[in-house]
C-alpha positions, -999 to +999 in steps of 0.1 A: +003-325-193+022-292-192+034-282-157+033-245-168+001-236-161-003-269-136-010-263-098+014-276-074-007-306-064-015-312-105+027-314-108+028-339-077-001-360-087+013-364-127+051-369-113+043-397-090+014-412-117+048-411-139+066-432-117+037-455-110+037-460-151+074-467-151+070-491-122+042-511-136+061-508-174+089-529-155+067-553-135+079-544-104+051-548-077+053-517-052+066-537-022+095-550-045+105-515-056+100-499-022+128-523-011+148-516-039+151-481-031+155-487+007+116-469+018+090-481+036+058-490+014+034-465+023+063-436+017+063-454-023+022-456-019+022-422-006+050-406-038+026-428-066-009-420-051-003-384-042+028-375-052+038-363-019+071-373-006+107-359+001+133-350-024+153-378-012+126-404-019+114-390-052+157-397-061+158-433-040+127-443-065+142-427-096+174-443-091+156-475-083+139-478-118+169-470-134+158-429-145+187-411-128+198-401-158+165-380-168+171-358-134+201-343-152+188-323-175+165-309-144+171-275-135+198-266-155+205-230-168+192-223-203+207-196-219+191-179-249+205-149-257+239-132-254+223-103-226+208-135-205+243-155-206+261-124-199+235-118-168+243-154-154+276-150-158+276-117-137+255-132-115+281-158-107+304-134-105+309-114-066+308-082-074+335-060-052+320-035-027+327+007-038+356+019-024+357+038+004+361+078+005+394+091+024+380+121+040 
């Protein structure tokens, strides 16, 4: 599924249908991994079924089936050309306020 053209509640649904495959792929029985990641079992039926849940769960889980490592890549900036990277870089960058007029 692409997520670009996804609606928010597609994204959710696929993300925690993911982790429900990666669960199973283990043998893990929800209960099991639910304690594993220190949640309750309906917050782990609630992230797999609808994929509604906290950021903080979504990482206990991930972290729980051993994934952490595919959140890195998550996020980070891409830079294509030599005018994007020398936008991000400005934009990191604090840019000093004009000087004031002695009048």
């Amino acid at each position: 599924m692409s997520f670009n053209l996804a609606s928010t509640a597609e994204i959710l649904r696929a993300l925690g249908s993911r982790l429900r495959t990666q669960r199973l792929a283990q043998g893990l029985p929800q209960r099991e991994l639910a304690q594993m990641a220190g949640l309750s079992l309906g917050a782990l039926r609630k992230l797999e079924g609808s994929g509604q849940s906290s950021l903080e769960t979504l990482i206990r889980v991930t972290q729980a089936l051993g994934l952490a490592g595919e959140l890195e890549d998550l996020f980070v900036l891409r830079r294509q050309s030599i005018a994007q990277m020398a936008q991000a870089e400005s934009a990191g960058q604090r840019q000093r306020a004009p000087r004031r007029s002695k009048t």
